[in-house]
RODO-2510 file (C-alpha; in nm, 4 decimals, decimal comma):
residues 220
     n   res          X          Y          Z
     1     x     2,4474     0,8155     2,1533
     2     x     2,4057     0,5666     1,8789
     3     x     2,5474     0,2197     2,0571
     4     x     2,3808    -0,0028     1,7995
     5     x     2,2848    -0,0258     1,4015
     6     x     1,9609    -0,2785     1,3188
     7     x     1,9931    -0,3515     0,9961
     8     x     1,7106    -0,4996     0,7699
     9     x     1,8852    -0,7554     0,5506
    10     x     1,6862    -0,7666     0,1586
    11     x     1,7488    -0,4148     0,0033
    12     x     1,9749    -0,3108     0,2413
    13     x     2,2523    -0,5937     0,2930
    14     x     2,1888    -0,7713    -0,0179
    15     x     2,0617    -0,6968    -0,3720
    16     x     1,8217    -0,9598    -0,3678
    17     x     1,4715    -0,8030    -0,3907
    18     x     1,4990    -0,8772    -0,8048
    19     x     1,5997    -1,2603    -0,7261
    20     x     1,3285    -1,2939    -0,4491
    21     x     1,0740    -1,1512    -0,7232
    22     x     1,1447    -1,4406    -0,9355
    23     x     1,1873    -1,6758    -0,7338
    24     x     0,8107    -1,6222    -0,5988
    25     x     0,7431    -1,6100    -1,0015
    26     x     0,8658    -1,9331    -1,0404
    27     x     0,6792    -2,0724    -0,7225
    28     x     0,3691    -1,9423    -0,8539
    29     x     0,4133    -2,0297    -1,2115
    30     x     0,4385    -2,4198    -1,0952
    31     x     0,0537    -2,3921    -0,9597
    32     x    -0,0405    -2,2643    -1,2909
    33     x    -0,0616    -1,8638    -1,1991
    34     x     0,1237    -1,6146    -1,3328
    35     x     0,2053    -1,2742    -1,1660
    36     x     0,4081    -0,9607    -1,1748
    37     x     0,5691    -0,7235    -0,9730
    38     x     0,2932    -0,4567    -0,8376
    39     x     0,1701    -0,7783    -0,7024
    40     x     0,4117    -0,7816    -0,4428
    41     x     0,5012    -0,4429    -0,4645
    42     x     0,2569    -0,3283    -0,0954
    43     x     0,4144    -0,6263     0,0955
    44     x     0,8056    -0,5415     0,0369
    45     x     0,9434    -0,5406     0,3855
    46     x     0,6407    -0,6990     0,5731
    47     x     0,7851    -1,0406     0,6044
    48     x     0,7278    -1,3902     0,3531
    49     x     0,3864    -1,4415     0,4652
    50     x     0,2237    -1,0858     0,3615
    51     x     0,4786    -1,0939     0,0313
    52     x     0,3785    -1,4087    -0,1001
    53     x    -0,0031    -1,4365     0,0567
    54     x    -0,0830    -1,0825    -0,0437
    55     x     0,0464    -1,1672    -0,4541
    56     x    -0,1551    -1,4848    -0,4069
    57     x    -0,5075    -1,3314    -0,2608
    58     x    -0,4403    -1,1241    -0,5838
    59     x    -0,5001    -1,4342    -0,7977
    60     x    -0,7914    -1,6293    -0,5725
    61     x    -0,5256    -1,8217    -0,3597
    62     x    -0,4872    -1,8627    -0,0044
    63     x    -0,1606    -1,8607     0,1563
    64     x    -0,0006    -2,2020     0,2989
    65     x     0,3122    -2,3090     0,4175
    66     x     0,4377    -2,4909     0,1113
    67     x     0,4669    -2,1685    -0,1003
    68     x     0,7649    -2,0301     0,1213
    69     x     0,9314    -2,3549     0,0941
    70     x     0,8877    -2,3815    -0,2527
    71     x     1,0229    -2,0161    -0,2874
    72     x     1,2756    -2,0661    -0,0903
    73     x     1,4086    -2,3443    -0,2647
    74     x     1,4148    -2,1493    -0,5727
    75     x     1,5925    -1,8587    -0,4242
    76     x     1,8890    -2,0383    -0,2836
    77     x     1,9790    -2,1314    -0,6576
    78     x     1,9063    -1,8010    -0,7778
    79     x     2,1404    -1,6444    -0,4769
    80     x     2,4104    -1,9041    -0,5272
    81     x     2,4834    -1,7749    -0,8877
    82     x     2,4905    -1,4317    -0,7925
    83     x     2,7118    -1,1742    -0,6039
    84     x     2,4128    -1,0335    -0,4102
    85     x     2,6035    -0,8397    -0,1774
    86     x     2,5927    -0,4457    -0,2091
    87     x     2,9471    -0,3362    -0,3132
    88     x     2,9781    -0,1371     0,0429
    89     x     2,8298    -0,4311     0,2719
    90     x     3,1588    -0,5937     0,4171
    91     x     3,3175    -0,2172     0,4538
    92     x     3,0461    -0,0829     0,6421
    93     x     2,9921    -0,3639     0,9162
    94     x     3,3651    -0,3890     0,9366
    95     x     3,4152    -0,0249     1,0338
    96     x     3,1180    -0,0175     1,2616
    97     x     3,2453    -0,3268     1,4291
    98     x     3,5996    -0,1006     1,4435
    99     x     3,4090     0,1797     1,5744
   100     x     3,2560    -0,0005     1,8681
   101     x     2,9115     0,0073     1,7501
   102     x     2,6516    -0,3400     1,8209
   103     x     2,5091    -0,4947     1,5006
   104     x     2,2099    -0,6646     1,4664
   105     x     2,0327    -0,8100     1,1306
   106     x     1,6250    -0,7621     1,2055
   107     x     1,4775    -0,9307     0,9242
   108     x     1,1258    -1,0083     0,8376
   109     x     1,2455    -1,3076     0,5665
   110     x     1,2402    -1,6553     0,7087
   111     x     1,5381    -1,8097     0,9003
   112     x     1,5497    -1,9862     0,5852
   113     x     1,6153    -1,6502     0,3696
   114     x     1,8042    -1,5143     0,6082
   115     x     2,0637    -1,7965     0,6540
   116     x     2,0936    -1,8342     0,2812
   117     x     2,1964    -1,4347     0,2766
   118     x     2,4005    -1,4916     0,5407
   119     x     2,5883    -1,8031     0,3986
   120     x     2,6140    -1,6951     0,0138
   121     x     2,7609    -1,3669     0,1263
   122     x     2,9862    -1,4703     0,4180
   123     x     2,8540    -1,2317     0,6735
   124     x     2,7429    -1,5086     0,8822
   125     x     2,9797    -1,3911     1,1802
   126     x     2,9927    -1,0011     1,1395
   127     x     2,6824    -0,9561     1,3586
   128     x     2,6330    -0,9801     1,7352
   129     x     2,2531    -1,0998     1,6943
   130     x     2,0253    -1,2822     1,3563
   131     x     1,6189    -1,2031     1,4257
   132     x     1,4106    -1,3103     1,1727
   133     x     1,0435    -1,2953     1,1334
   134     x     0,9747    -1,6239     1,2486
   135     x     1,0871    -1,4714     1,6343
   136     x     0,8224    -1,2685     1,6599
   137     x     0,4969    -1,2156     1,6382
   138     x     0,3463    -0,9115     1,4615
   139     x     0,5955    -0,8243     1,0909
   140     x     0,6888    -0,4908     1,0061
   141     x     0,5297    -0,2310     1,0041
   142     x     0,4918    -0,3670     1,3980
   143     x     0,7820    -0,1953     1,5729
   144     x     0,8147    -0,6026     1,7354
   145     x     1,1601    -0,7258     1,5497
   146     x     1,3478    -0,3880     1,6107
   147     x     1,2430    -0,4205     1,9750
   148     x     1,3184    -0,7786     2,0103
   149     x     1,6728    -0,6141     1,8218
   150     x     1,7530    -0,4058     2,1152
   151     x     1,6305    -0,6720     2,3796
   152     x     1,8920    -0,9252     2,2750
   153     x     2,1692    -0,6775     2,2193
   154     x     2,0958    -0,4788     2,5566
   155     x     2,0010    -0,1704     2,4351
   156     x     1,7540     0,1036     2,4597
   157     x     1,5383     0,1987     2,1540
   158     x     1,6756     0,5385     2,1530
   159     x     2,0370     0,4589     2,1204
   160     x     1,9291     0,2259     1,7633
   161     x     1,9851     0,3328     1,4605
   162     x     1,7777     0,0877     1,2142
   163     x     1,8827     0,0755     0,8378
   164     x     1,5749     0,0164     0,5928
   165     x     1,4951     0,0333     0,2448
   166     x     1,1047    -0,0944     0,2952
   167     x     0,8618     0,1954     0,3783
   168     x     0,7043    -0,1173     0,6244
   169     x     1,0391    -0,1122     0,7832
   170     x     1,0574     0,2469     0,8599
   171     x     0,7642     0,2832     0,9739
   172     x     0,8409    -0,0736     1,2190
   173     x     1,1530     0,1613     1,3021
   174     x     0,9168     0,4899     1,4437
   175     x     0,6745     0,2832     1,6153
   176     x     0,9769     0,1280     1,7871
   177     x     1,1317     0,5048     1,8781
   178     x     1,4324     0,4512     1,7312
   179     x     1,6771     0,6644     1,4946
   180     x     1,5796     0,5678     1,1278
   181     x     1,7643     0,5806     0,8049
   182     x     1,6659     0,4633     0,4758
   183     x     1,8572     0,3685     0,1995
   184     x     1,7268     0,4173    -0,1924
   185     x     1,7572     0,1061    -0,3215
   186     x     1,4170     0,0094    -0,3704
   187     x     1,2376     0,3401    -0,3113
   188     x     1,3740     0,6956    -0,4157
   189     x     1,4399     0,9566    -0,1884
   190     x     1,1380     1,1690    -0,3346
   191     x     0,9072     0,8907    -0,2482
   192     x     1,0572     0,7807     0,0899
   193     x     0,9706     1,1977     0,1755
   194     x     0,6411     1,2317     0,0962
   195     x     0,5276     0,8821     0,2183
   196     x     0,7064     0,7617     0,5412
   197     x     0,9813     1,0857     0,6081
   198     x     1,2593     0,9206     0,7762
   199     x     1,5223     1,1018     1,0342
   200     x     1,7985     1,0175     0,7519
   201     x     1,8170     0,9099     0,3898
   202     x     2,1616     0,7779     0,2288
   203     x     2,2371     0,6851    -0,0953
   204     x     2,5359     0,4267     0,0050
   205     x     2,5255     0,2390     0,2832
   206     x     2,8656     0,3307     0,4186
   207     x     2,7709     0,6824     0,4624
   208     x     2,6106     0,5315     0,7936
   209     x     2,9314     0,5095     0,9428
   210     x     2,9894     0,9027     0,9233
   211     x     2,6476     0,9489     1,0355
   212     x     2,6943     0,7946     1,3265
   213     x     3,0316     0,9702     1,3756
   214     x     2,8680     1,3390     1,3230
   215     x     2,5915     1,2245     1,5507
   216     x     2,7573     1,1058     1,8728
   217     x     2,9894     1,3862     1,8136
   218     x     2,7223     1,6439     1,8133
   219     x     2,6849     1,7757     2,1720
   220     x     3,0604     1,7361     2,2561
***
């Protein structure tokens, strides 16, 4: 049985990989260097950190703190202006929480990301837990924040189901031995096949609810 649904938040959640893009742009662009998107493009999913500190190893920088603040200040205008919630992201939680199943958001963005999601889009209290990469140790593709997931909601691995678009993320998700299903919003379904194969691959996010339906109705 499926009892819970981990959902990564950027990509999944939100349309915000676009807005997080520039925003890092803009960050960058203030200490004089200018980038562009296959920059970032290996660290998608893997957390601030890797996203930002692998585009700026690219140029002859070293990471530091400052840059995700910087960022982040950035991307809370950006988000504020737009409607960065995916059409289907209210339906879906909604019917899961109707359905009985535990949700979790198991992000590897900052608390600081993560709470600015949460607040632009009012989903702040549609989930039973809120990791973010700052709770744990090792990002994506570590299985660490999907297991730390099931911890707090007090569930097995098996009976996940995590929802990614990152290939870091499903690859966190099979190292953790949970159910996997990605979503092709930032990678096709071509790509997500021949690189990290996961158990399912939607289109729409609210075709997880039947998923989970068929599933737990499989052996009865």
């Amino acid at each position: 049985m499926i009892k819970a649904v981990l959902f990564d938040m950027d990509g999944v959640l939100v349309d915000s990989e676009e807005i997080t893009y520039q925003a890092a742009a803009q960050m960058f662009k203030l200490r004089g260097v200018t980038v562009c998107k296959e920059d970032f493009a290996p660290y998608i999913g893997a957390g601030d950190v890797a996203y930002l500190g692998g585009a700026a190893e690219a140029h002859g920088l070293k990471y530091d703190r400052q840059m995700s603040v910087v960022t982040y200040e950035i991307y809370d205008k950006l988000a504020e202006k737009h409607n960065i919630a995916y059409e289907n992201t209210y339906k879906t939680v909604e019917t899961l929480k109707d359905m009985g199943v535990m949700r979790a958001v198991c992000t590897s963005a900052d608390k600081v990301k993560m709470e600015i999601n949460l607040r632009v889009t009012g989903l702040s209290s549609m989930f039973d837990a809120l990791i973010n990469g700052r709770d744990i140790k090792r990002n994506k593709p570590a299985p660490d924040i999907y297991l730390k997931g099931a911890e707090v909601l007090g569930v097995e691995p098996g009976q996940c189901l995590v929802i990614e678009d990152a290939k870091n993320g499903i690859l966190a998700a099979k190292a953790a031995m949970m159910h996997q299903c990605a979503v092709t919003t930032t990678f096709t379904e071509e790509e997500l096949k021949s690189t990290v194969r996961p158990e399912f691959i939607v289109s729409d996010i609210y075709e997880i609810a039947e998923l989970i339906r068929n599933y737990n109705t499989k052996g009865e």
